[in-house]
C-alpha positions as a Markdown table, in Angstrom:
| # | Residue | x | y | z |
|---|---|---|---|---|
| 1 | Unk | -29.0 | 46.2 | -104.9 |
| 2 | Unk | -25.5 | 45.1 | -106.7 |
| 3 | Unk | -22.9 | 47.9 | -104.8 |
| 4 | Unk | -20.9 | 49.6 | -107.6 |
| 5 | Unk | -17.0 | 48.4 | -106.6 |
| 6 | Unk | -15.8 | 50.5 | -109.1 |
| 7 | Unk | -15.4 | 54.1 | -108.7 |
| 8 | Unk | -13.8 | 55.0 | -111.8 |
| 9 | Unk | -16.0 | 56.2 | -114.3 |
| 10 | Unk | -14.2 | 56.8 | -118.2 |
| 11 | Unk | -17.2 | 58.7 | -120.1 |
| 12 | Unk | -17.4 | 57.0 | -123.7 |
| 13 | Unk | -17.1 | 60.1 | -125.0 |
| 14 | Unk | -13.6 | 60.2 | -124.5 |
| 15 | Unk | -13.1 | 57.4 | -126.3 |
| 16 | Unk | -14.9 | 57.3 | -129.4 |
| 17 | Unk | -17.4 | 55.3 | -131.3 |
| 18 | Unk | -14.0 | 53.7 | -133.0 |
| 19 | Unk | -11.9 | 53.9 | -129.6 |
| 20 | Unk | -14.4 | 52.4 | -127.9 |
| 21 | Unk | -15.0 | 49.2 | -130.2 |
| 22 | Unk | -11.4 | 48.6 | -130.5 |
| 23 | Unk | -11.3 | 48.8 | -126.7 |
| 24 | Unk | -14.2 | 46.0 | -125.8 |
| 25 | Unk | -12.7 | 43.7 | -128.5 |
| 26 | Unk | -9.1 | 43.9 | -128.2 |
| 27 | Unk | -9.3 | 40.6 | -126.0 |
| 28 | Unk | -11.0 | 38.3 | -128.4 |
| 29 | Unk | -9.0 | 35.5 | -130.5 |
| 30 | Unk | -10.4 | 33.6 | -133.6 |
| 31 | Unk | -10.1 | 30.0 | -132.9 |
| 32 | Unk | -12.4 | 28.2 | -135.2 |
| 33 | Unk | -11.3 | 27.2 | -138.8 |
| 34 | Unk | -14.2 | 28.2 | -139.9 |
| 35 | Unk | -13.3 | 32.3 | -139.0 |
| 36 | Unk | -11.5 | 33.8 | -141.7 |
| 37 | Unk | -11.3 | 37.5 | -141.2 |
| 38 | Unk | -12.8 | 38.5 | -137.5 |
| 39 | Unk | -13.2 | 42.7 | -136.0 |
| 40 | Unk | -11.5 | 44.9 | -137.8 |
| 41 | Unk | -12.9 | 45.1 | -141.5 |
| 42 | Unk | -16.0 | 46.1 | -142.9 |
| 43 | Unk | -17.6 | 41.9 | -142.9 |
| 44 | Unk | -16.5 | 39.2 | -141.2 |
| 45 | Unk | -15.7 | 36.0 | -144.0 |
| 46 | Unk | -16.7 | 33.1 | -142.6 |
| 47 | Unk | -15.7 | 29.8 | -144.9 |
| 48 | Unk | -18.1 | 26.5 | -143.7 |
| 49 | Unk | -16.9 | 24.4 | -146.8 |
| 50 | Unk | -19.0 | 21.7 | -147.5 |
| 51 | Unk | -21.3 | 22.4 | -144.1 |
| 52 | Unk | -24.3 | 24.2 | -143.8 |
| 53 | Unk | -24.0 | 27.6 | -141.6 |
| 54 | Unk | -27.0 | 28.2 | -139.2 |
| 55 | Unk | -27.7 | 32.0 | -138.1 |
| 56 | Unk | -30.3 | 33.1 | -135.1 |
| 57 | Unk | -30.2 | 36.6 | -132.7 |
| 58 | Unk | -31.6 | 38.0 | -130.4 |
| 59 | Unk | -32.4 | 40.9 | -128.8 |
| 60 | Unk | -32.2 | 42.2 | -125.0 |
| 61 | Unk | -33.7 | 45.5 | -124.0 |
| 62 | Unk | -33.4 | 46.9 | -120.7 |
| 63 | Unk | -36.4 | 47.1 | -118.5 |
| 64 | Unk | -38.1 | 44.1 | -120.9 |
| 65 | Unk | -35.5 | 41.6 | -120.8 |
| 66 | Unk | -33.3 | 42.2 | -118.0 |
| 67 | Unk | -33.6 | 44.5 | -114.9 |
| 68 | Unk | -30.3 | 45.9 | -113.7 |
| 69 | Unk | -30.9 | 46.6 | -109.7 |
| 70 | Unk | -30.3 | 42.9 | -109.7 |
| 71 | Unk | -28.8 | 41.9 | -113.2 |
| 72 | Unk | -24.7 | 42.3 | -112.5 |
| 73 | Unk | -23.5 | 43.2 | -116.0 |
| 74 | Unk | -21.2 | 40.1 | -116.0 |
| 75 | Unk | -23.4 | 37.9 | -116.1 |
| 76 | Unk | -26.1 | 39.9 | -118.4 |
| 77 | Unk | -23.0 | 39.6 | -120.7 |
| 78 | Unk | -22.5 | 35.7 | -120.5 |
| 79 | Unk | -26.8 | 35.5 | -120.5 |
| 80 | Unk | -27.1 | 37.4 | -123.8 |
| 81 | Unk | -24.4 | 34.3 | -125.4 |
| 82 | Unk | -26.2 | 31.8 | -123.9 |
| 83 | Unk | -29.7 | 33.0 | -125.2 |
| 84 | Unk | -28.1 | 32.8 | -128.9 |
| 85 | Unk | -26.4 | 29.5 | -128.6 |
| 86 | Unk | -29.3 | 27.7 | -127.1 |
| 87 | Unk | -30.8 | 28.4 | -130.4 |
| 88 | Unk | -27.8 | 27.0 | -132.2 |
| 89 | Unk | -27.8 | 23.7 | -130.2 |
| 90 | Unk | -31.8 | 23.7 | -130.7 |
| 91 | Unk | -30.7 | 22.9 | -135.0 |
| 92 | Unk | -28.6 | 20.0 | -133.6 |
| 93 | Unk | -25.7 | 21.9 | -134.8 |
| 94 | Unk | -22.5 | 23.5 | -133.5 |
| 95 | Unk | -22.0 | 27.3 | -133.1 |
| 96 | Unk | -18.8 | 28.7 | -134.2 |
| 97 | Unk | -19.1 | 32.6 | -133.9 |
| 98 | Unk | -21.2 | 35.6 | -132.6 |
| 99 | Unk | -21.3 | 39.2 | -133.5 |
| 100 | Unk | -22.1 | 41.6 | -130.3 |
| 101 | Unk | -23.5 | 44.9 | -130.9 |
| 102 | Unk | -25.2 | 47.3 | -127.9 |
| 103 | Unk | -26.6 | 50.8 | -128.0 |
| 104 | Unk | -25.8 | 52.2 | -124.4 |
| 105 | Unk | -26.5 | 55.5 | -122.9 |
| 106 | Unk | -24.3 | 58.4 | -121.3 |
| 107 | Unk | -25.5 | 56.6 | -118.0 |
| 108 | Unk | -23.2 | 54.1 | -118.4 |
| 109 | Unk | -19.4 | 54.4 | -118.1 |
| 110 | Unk | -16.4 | 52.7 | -119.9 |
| 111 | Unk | -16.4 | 50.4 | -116.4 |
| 112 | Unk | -19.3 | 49.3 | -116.9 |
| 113 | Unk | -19.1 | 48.4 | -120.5 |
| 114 | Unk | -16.0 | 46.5 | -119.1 |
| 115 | Unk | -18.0 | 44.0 | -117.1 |
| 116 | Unk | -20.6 | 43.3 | -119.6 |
| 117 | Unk | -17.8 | 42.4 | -122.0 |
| 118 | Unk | -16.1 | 40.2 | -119.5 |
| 119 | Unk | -19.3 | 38.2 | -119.6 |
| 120 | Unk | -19.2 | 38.1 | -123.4 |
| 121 | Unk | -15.3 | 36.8 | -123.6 |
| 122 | Unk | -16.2 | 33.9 | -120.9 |
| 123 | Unk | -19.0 | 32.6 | -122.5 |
| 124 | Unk | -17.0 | 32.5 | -125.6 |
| 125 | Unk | -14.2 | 31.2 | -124.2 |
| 126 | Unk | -16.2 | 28.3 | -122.6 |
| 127 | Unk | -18.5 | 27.5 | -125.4 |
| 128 | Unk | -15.5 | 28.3 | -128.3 |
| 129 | Unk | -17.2 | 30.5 | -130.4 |
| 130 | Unk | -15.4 | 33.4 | -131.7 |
| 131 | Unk | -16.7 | 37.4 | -131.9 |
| 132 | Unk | -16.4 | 38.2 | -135.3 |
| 133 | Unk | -18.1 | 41.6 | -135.4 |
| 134 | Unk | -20.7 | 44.0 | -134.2 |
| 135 | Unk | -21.8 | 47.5 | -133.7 |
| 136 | Unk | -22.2 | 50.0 | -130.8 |
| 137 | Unk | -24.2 | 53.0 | -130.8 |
| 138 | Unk | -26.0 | 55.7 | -128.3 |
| 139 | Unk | -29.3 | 54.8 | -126.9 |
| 140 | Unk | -31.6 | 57.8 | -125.2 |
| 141 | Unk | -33.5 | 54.9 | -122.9 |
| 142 | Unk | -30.6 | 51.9 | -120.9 |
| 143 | Unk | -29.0 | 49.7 | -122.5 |
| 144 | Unk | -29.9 | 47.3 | -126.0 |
| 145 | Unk | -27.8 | 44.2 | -126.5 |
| 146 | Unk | -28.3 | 42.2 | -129.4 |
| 147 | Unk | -26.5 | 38.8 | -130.4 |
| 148 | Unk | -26.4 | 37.1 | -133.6 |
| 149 | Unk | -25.1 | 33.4 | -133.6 |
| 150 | Unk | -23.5 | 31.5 | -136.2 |
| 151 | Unk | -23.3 | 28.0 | -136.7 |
| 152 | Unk | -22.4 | 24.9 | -139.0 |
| 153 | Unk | -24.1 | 21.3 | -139.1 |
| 154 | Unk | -23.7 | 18.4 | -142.0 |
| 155 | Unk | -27.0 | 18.6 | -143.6 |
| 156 | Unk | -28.4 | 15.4 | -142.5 |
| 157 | Unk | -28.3 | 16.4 | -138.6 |
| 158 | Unk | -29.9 | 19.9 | -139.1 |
| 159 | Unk | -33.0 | 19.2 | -136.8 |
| 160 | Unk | -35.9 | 21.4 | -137.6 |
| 161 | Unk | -39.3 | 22.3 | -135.5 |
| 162 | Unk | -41.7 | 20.5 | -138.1 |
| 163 | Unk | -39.9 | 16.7 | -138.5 |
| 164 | Unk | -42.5 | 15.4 | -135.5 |
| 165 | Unk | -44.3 | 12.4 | -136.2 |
| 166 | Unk | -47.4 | 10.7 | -134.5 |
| 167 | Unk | -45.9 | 8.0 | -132.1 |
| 168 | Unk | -43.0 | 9.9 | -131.5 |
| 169 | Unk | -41.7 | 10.2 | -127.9 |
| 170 | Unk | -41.3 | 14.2 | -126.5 |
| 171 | Unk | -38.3 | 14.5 | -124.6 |
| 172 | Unk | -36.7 | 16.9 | -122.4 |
| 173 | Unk | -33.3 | 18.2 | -121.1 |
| 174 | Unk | -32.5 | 19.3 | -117.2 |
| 175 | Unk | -35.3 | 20.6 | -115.2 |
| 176 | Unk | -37.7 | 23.1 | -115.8 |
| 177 | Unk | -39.5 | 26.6 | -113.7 |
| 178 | Unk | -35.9 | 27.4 | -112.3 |
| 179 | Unk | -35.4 | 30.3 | -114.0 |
| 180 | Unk | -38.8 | 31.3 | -113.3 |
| 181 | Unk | -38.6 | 31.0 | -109.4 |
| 182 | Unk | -35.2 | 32.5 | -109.4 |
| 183 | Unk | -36.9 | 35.6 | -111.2 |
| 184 | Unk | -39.4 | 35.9 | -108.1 |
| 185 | Unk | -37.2 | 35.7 | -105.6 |
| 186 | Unk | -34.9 | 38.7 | -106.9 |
| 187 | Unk | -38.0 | 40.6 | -107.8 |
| 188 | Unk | -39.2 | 40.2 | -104.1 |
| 189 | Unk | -35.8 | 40.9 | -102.6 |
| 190 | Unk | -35.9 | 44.1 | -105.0 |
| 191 | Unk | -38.8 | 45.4 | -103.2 |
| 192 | Unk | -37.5 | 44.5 | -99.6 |
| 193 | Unk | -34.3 | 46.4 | -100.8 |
| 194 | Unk | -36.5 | 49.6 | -101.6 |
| 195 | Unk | -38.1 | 49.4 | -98.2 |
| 196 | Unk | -35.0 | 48.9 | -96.3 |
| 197 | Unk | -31.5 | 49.5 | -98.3 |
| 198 | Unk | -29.6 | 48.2 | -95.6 |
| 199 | Unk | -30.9 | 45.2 | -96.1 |
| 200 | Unk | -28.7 | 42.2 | -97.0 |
| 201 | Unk | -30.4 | 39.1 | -97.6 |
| 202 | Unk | -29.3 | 35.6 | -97.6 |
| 203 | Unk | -30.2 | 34.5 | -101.2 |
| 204 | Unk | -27.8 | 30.6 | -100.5 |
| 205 | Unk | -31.0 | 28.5 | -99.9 |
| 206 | Unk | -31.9 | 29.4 | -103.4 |
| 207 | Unk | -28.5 | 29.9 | -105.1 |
| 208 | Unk | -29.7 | 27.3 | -107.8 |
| 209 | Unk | -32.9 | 29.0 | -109.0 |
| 210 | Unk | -31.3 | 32.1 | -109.2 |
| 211 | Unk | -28.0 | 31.0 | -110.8 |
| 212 | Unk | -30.8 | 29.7 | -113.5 |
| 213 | Unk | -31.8 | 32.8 | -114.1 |
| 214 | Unk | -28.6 | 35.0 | -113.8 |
| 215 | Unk | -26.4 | 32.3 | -115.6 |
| 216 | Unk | -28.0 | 29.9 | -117.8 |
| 217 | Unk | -26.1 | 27.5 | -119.6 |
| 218 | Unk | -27.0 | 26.6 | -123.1 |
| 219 | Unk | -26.9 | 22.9 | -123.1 |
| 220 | Unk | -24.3 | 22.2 | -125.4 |
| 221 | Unk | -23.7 | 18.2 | -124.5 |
| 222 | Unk | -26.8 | 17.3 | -125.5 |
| 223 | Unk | -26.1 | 17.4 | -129.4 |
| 224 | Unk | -22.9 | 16.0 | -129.3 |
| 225 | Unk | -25.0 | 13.2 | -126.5 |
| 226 | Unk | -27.3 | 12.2 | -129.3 |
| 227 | Unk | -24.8 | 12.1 | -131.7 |
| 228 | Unk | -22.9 | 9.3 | -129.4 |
| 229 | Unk | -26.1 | 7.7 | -128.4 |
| 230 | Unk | -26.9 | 7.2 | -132.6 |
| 231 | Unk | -30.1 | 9.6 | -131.9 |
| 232 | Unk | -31.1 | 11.7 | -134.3 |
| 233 | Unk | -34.0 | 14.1 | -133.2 |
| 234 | Unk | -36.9 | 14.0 | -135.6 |
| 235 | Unk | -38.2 | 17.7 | -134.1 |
| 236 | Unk | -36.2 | 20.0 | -131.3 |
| 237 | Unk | -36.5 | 23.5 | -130.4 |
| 238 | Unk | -35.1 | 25.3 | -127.0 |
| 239 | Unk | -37.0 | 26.4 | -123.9 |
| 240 | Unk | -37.0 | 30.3 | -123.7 |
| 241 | Unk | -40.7 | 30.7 | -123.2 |
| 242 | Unk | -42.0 | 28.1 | -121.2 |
| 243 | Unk | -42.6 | 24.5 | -122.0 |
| 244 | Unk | -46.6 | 24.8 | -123.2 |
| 245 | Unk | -45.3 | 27.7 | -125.6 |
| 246 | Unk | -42.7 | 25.2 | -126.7 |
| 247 | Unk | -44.7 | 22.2 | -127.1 |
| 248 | Unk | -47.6 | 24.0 | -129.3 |
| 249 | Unk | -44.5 | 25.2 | -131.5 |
| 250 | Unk | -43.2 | 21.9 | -132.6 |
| 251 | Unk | -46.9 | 20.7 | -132.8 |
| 252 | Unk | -47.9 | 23.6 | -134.8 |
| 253 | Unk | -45.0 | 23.1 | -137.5 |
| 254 | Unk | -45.2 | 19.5 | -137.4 |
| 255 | Unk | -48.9 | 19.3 | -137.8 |
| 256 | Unk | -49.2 | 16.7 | -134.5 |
| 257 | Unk | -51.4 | 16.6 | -131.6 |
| 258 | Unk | -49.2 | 15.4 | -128.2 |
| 259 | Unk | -50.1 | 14.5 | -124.9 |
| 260 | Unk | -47.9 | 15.8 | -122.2 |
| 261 | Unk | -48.0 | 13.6 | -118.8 |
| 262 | Unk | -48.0 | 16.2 | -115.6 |
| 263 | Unk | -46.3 | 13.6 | -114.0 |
| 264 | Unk | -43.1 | 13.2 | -115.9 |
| 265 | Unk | -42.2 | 17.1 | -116.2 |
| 266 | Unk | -38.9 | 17.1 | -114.3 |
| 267 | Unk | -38.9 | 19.8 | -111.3 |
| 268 | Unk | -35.9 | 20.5 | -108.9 |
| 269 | Unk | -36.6 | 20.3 | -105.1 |
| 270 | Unk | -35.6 | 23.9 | -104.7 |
| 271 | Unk | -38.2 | 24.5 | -107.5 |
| 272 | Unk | -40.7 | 22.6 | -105.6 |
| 273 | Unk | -40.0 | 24.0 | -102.4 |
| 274 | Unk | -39.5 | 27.8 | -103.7 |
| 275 | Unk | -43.6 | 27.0 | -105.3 |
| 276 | Unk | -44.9 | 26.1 | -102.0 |
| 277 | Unk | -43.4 | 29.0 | -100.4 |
| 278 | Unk | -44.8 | 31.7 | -103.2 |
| 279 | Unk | -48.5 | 29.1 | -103.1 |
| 280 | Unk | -47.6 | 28.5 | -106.7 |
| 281 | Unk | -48.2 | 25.4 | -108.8 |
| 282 | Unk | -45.1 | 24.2 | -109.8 |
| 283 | Unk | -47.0 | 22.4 | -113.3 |
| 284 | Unk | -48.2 | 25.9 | -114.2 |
| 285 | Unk | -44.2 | 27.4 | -113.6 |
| 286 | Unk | -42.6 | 24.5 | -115.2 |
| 287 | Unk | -45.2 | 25.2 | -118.1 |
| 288 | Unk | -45.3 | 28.9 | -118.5 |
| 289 | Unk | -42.0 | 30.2 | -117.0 |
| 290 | Unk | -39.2 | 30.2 | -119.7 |
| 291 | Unk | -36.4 | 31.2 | -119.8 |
| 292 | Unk | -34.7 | 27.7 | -118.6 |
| 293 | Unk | -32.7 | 27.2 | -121.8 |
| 294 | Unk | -33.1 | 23.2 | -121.9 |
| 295 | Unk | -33.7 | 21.6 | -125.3 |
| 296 | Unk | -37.3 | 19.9 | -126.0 |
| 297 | Unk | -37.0 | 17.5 | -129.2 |
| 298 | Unk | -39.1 | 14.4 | -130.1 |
| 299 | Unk | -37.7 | 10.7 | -131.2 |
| 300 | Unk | -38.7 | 7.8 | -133.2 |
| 301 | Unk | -40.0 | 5.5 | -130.4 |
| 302 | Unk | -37.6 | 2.7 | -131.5 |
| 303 | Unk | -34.4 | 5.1 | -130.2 |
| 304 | Unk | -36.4 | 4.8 | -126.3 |
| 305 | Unk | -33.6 | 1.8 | -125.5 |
| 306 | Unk | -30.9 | 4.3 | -126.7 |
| 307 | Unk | -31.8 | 7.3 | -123.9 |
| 308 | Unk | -33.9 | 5.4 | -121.1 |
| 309 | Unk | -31.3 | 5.2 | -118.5 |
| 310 | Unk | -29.7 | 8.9 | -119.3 |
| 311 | Unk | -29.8 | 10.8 | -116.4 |
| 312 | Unk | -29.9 | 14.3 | -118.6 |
| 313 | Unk | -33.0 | 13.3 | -120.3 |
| 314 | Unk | -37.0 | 12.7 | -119.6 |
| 315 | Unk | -39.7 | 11.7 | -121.6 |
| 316 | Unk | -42.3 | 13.6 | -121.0 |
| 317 | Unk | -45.0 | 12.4 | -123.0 |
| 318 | Unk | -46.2 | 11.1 | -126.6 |
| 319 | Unk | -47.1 | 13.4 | -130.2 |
| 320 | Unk | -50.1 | 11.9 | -131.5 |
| 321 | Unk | -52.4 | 12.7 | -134.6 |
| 322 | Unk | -53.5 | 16.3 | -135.0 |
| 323 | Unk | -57.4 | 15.3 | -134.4 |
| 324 | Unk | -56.5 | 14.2 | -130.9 |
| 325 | Unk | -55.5 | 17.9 | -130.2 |
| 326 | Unk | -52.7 | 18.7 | -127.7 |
| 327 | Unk | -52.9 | 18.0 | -124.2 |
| 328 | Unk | -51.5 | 18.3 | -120.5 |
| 329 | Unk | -52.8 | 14.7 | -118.9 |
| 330 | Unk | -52.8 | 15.7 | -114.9 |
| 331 | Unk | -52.1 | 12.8 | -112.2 |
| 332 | Unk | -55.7 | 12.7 | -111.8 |
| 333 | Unk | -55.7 | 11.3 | -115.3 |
| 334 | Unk | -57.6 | 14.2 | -116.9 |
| 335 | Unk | -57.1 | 15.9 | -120.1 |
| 336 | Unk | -56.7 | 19.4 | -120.0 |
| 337 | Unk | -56.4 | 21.2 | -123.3 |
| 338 | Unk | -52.6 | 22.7 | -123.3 |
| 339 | Unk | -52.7 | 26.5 | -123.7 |
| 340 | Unk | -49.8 | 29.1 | -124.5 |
| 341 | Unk | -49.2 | 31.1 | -121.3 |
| 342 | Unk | -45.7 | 31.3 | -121.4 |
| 343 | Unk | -43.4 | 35.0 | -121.6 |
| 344 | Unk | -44.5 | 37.3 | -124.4 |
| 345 | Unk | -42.4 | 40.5 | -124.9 |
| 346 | Unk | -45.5 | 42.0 | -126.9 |
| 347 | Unk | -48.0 | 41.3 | -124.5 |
| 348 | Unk | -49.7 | 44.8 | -123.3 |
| 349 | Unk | -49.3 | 45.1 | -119.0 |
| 350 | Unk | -52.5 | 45.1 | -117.3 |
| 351 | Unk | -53.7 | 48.5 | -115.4 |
């Protein structure tokens, strides 16, 4: 579906395992204090002084994580940043570096390693974190992209998954099912495209879903938000698999039952809309898509006054005790026990 514009094709073999590292990361500049010694050694040295350094990656495989008929390899790049950086922002903290390594195979040329990196320097660029290292090696099945993220926090703001109390207010950044919707519509345009190649379709009625899913943003205002609003989270973690998955996490580690109110999940009218058109419930997308990147955290219910009238965040419902159990209440007022449905790499596909 995405028209290859570039008809120059450098085999990596020409250049090297060495050649081609010094290549992809000849562009990237340290710029945080805390980055010592960046590429070109055997470790990066990293010096947090008196802050604690937070780590997470990731991992991206081809035909599991990313589909490339409608993937551009930009923005795969600037995705695989954001996926690792969400997690960053999910400690309350700040991330400062990333190390970048990929096994490729002979299917891909030097061009097109080109244009994932271009991804990788913007979203570094943007979010100021530098590339400190990584690895690149041959792969006999697509390409493998995995990210580690580094980050630093006082002590006292680290925000973990289990600091949830009963009472507690659960909260939510953005909107949610975007990413989900914007994954139909390209996997339905995929399967016109087969049909009919010549096809070109007019995706702009839906340019927000699918810029959800092709670009996320990692939602970087919202720690330094709090920190202005004199908020600190007492739970948070980030929305990658969908916000029941999510939910059950927090409660799980924080040994809290919640109720969740149907009515308060935030949805975008394209969202919405995009639902009707597929006869989908948009509760069940906003609950089980992923992938959306926002930040769910809970508060003490005496910070309410601080975050009522901000526009970036929703309360969405209430952690109560454990007994109680953990529950989606629907605008019929019913209680409907909440259930993880949300993306599962391991999960075996049905015949």
């Amino acid at each position: 579906m995405i028209e290859d514009k570039n008809p120059q094709r450098t085999s990596l073999s020409e250049l090297g395992e060495f050649g081609l590292i010094e290549h992809l990361t000849k562009n990237f500049k340290l710029d945080q204090d805390s980055s010592v010694k960046g590429i070109g050694d055997d470790a990066a040295v990293l010096d947090f002084k008196d802050k604690k350094a937070v780590v997470s990656t990731d991992l991206l495989v081809e035909g599991v994580h990313f589909d490339l008929s409608y993937m551009p390899l930009k923005h795969l790049g600037y995705k695989a940043v954001m996926v690792n950086l969400s997690d960053i922002y999910a400690m309350n903290a700040k991330p400062t570096q990333i190390t970048v390594s990929i096994a490729v195979s002979n299917r891909f040329p030097l061009e097109a390693l080109e244009e994932l990196y271009e991804g990788i320097t913007l979203a570094s660029k943007i979010y100021k974190v530098d590339v400190v290292g990584g690895d690149t090696t041959s792969s006999t099945r697509g390409l493998i992209i995995s990210i580690t993220a580094i980050g630093e926090a006082e002590e006292e703001n680290i925000t973990y998954r289990d600091g949830a109390k009963t009472g507690d207010l659960l909260v939510v950044t953005g909107d949610l099912g975007g990413a989900y919707m914007g994954l139909q519509i390209l996997e339905r345009e995929k399967e016109v495209f087969k049909v009919n190649p010549n096809n070109q379709p007019d995706l702009s009625m839906y340019s927000y879903i699918i810029e959800r899913q092709l670009k996320p943003e990692a939602r970087k205002d919202i720690p330094e938000l709090l920190k202005a609003l004199e908020v600190k989270p007492t739970s948070m973690i980030d929305i990658s698999d969908g916000l029941s998955s999510e939910i059950l996490h927090l409660c799980t580690q924080s040994k809290v039952g919640c109720n969740l109110y149907e009515d308060k999940i935030p949805l975008d009218p394209q969202v919405i809309s995009t639902c009707e058109e597929f006869n989908i419930d948009s509760t069940t997308i906003a609950l089980s898509g992923g992938e959306d990147y926002e930040l769910l955290f809970t508060i003490d219910q005496a910070d309410y006054p601080k975050i009522k009238a901000n526009p970036n965040l929703s309360v969405i419902g209430h952690m109560t005790d454990k007994k109680e159990g953990i529950h989606l209440v629907t605008r019929g007022d019913e209680k409907i026990p909440l259930k993880a449905q949300g993306w599962n790499a391991l999960r075996e596909k049905e015949e």
